[in-house]
TORTOR-995478 format. One line per 3 residues: number of its first residue (from 0); their letters; for each residue x, y, z of C-alpha. Coordinates in steps of 0.001 Angstrom, whole numbers, plus 500000, padded with zeros to 6 digits. Layout:
N
NUM) A) X Y Z; ...
END
This chain:
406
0) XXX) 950886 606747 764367; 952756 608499 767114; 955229 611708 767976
3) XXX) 958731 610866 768906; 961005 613793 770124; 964565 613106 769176
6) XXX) 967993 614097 769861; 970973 613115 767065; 974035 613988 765548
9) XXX) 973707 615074 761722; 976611 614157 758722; 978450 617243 760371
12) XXX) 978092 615878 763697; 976025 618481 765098; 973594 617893 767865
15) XXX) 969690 618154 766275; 966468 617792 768426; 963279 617532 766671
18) XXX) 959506 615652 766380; 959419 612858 763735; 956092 610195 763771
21) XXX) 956249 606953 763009; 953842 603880 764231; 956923 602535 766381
24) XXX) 960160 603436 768195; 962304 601284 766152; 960378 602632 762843
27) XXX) 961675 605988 764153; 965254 605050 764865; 965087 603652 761352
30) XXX) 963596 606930 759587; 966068 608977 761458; 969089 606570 760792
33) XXX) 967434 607300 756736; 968150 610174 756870; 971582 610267 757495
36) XXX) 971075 610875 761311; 972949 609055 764458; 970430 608310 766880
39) XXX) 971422 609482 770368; 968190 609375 772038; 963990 608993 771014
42) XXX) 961624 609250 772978; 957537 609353 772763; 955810 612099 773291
45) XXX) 953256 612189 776005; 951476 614526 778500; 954018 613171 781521
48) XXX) 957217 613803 779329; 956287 617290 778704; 956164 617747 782286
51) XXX) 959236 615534 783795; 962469 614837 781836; 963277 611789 780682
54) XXX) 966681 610794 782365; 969461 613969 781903; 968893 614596 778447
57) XXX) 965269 615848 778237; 964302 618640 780468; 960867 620589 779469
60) XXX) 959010 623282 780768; 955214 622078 782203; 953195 622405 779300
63) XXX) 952642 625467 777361; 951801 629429 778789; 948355 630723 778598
66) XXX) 949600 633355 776168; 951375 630434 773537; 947511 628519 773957
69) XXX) 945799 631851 773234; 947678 632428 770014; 948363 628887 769254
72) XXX) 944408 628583 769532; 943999 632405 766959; 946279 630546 764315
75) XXX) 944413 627271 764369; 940787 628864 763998; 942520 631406 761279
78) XXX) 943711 628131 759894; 940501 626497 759734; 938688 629164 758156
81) XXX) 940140 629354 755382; 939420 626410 754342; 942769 623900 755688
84) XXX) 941912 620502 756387; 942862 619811 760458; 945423 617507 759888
87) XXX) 947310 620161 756963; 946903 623117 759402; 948447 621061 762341
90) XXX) 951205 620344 759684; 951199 624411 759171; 951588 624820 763117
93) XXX) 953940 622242 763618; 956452 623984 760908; 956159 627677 762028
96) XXX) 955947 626793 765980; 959560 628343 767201; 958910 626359 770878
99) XXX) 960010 623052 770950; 957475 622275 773525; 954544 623806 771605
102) XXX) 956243 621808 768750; 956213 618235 770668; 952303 618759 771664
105) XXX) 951081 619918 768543; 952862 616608 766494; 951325 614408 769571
108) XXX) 948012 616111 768760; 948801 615432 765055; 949491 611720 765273
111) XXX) 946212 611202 767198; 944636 612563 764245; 946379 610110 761952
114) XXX) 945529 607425 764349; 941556 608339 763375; 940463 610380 767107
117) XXX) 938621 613180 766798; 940720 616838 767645; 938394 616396 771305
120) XXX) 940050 612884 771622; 943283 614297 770374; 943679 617049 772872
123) XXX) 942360 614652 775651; 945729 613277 776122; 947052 616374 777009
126) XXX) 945056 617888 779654; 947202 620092 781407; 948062 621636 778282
129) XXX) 944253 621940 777003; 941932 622281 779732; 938456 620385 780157
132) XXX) 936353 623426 778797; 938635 623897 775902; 938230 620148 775135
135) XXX) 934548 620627 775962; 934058 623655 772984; 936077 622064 770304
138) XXX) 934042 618504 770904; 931052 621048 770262; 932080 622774 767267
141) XXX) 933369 618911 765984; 929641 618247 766927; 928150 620879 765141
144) XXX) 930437 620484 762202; 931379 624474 762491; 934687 623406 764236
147) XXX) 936293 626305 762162; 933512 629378 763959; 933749 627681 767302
150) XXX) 937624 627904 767318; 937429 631810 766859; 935329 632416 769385
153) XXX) 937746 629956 771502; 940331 632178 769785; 938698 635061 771527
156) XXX) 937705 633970 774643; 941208 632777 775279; 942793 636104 774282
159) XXX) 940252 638319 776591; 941288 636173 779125; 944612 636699 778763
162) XXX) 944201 640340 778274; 941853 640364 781560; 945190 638523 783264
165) XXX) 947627 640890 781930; 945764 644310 782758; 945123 643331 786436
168) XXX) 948847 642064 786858; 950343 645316 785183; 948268 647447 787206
171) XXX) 950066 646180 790835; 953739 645841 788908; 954700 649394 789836
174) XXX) 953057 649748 793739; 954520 645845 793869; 958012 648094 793098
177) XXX) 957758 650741 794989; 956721 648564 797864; 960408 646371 797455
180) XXX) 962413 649288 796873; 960592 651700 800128; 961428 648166 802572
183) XXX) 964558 647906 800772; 965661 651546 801282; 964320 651126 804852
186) XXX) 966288 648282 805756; 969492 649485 804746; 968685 652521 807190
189) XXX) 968023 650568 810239; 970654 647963 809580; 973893 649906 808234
192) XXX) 973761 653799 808394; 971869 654239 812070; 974751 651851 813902
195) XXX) 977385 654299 812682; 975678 657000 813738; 974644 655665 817589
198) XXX) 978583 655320 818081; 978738 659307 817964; 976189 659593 820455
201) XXX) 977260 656919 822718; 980769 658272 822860; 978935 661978 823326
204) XXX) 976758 660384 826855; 974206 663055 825987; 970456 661962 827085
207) XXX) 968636 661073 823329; 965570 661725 822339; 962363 659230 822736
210) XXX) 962564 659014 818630; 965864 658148 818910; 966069 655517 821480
213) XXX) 963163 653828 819675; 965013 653720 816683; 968313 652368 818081
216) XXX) 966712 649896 819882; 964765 648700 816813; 967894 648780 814887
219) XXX) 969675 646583 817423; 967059 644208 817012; 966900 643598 813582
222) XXX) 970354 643477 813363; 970457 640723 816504; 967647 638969 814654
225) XXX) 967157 639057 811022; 968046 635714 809750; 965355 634797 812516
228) XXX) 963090 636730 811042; 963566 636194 807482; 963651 632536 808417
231) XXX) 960308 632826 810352; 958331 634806 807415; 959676 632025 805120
234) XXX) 957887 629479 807648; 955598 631244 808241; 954798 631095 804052
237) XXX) 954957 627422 803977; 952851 627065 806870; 950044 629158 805459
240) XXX) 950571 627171 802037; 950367 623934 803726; 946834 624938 805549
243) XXX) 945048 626228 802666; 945321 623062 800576; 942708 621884 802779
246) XXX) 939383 622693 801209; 937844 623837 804027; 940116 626251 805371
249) XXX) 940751 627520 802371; 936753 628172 802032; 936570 630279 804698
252) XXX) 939724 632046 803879; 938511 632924 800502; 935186 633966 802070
255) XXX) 936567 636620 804440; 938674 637575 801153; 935192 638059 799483
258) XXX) 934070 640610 802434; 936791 642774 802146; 936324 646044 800648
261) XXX) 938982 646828 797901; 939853 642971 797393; 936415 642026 797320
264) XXX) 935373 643795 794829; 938409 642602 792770; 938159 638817 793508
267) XXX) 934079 639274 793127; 934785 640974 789344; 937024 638834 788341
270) XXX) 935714 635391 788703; 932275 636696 787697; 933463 637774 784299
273) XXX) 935706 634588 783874; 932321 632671 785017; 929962 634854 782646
276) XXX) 932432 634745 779126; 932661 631030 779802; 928982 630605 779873
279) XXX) 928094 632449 776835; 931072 630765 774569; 929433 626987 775646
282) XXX) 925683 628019 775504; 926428 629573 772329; 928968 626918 770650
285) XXX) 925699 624383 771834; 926340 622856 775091; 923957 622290 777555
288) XXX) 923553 624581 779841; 924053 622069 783027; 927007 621213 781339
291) XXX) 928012 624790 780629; 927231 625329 784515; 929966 622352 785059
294) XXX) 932798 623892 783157; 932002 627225 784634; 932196 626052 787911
297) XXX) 935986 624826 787351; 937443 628051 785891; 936094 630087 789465
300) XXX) 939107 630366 791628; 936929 631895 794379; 935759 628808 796063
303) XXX) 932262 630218 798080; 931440 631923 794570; 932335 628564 793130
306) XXX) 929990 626258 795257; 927253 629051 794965; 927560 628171 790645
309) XXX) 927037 624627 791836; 924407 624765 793532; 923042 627116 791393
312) XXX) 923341 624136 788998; 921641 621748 790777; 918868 623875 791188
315) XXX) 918773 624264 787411; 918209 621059 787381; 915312 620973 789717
318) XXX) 913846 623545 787415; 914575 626339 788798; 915843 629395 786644
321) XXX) 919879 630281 786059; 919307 633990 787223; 917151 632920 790628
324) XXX) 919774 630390 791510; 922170 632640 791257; 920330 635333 792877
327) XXX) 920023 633445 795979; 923768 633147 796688; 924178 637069 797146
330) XXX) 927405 636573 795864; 927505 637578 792497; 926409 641005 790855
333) XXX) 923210 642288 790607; 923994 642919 786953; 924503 639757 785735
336) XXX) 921265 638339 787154; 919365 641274 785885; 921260 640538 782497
339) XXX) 920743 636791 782781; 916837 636797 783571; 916895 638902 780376
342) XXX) 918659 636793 778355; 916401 633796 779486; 913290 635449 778553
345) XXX) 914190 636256 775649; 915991 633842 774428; 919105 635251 773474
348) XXX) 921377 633788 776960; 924625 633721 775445; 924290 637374 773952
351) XXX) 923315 638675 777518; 926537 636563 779210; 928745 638299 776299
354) XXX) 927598 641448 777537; 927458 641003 781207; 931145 640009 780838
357) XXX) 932307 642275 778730; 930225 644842 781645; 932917 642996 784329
360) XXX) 935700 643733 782573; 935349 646946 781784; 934290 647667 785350
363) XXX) 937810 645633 786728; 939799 647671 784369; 938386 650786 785465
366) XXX) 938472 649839 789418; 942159 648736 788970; 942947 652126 787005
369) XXX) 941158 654174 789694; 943240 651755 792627; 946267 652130 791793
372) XXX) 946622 655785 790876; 945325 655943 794154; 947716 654038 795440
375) XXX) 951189 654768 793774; 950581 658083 795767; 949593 656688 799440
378) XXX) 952271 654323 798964; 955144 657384 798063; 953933 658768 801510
381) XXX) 953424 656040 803642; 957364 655077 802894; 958267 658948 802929
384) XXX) 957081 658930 806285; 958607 656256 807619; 962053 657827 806144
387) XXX) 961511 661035 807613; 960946 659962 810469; 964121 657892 810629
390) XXX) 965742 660955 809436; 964457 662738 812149; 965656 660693 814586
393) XXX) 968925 660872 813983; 968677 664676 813335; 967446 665237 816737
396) XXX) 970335 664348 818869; 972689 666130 816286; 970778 669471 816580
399) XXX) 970468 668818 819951; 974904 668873 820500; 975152 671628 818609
402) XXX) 972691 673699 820981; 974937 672429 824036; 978366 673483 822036
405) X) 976510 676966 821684
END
């Protein structure tokens, strides 16, 4: 049985899209046409159709948000432990989902189950919407037969990754502001208020300041060259885009990233507590740790911290212990070795990841807090300065007449 997304006309010839399954196309057409329905359009649902219309009528977003998985993924394990069979709690999902898109994955998972794959098997044909190490922990808990515990601590892992997301985004939303609205400010100043004024000291033929000169002449520029500009930091974007798809540029690039003081630290924190919580959810749901290592490996952005995890792996698998692998990259925290070695000698791994990355975000949320109410103030001067001393320079030449007219 499969999941067909339609579009008809009800008895009061309104327009109604939905998800109806049926084993065919034509059984579909014939359900709809049952009940009462004229068919304008069916289609199947698969992972490309979610991500590229179907001719003019169908037109959906690519796959579903982090946040919709993360709570989509809270309602199935709440779902699950109360004691729903899968296929009634996809039934429950499918019914209270407001998103049509959510709606349309969630009935494709649904038929698969109908068709007798397992939720793992299910989700596979819809990768970008469920990535590999989500497929990886619900093949586990179906493994384990504790589908139901695995899927809250999926739950959970999903949502603190989320929140992780959220908390560093939030934290640059207001410099990211104050930033647009300083260069806006700025620009306006260069471009439309000091012209006006140079035509009152031109027509004056007084001798202007240094200041002043530098700021008509900068003025005259940007005005003379702007859409150059603009059209030359757009390139200049694209260009830069273009070069770092290439692995190996973008390797170094993320390197020197890794070295820099304030980002460092940042990119560093992050991807080791996104590396660490992923860890501790697969060693603990009952994956192998080489596999564990695997999955890890794919959700660090960073990609020198990223080859360091798999070689880290490989040395695993040479026998070698997680926390001296890792130790001999240098790039991750001295904590989570320490934390890791512990874990590994006494057994308890996944509790010491759990902590270690619970340690990394706590320590990101306080660095961003500390960073940015250090910056929101540096910023508020920086671009005070720069109006002042726009200000100035068109003060100057002002004051200046008025001590000649004395």
């Amino acid at each position: 049985m499969a999941a067909f997304r339609y579009e008809a006309l009800d008895d009061t010839g309104r327009v109604k899209q939905g998800v109806i399954e049926a084993d065919a196309l034509r059984q579909a057409r014939a359900r709809l046409r049952e009940l009462g329905m004229t068919v304008l359009d069916v289609q199947m649902v698969t992972q490309e159709s979610l991500h590229a219309g179907a001719g003019q009528r169908w037109r959906f977003r690519s796959g579903i948000s982090s946040a919709q998985l993360s709570m989509l993924t809270r309602q199935l394990a709440t779902l699950l432990e109360a004691g729903l069979p899968l296929e009634q709690s996809f039934t429950a999902l499918i019914e209270q989902s407001e998103n049509e898109t959510v709606r349309q994955v969630l009935a494709g998972v649904r038929a698969e189950l109908l068709a007798g794959h397992t939720l793992a098997q299910a989700m596979g044909h819809y990768e970008r919407v469920f990535p590999d190490i989500y497929r990886s922990l619900v093949k586990a808990g179906e493994a384990s037969g504790e589908l139901g515990h695995v899927m809250l601590r999926l739950a959970d892992y999903t949502e603190s990754r989320q929140a992780l997301r959220q908390k560093v985004g939030l934290a640059f939303i207001y410099p990211a502001i104050v930033t647009l609205v300083a260069l806006t400010v700025v620009m306006a100043l260069l471009v439309y208020v000091v012209p006006q004024v140079v035509n009152v000291f031109q027509q004056s033929h007084q001798a202007l300041p240094l200041l002043t000169r530098l700021l008509i002449g900068l003025s005259d520029m940007l005005q003379a060259s702007w859409m150059y500009l603009l059209g030359g930091l757009v390139a200049a974007g694209f260009a830069v885009r273009a070069m770092l798809r290439n692995e190996e540029i973008r390797f170094r690039w993320h390197g020197r990233l890794l070295r820099l003081p304030v980002i460092g630290r940042l990119l560093r924190g992050i991807n080791t507590a996104r590396m660490a919580s992923t860890l501790a959810i697969l060693s603990g749901s009952g994956v192998p740790l080489l596999v564990s290592l695997q999955a890890a490996a794919g959700v660090v952005g960073n990609l020198p911290m990223r080859r360091a995890l798999e070689d880290a792996a490989r040395k695993v698998r040479e026998g070698v212990t997680l926390s001296r692998a890792l130790a001999a990259s240098g790039l991750f925290p001295p904590i989570l070795v320490h934390l890791i070695a512990s874990g590994e000698s006494s057994g308890r791994l996944d509790a010491m990841l759990e902590r270690a990355a619970s340690q990394q975000e706590q320590e990101i949320g306080n660095y961003t807090s500390v960073l940015t109410s250090l910056l929101e103030p540096l910023l508020i001067l920086v671009m005070g300065g720069v109006v002042l001393t726009i200000v100035l320079a068109i003060l100057m030449p002002i004051i200046d007449m008025n001590q000649m007219v004395r």
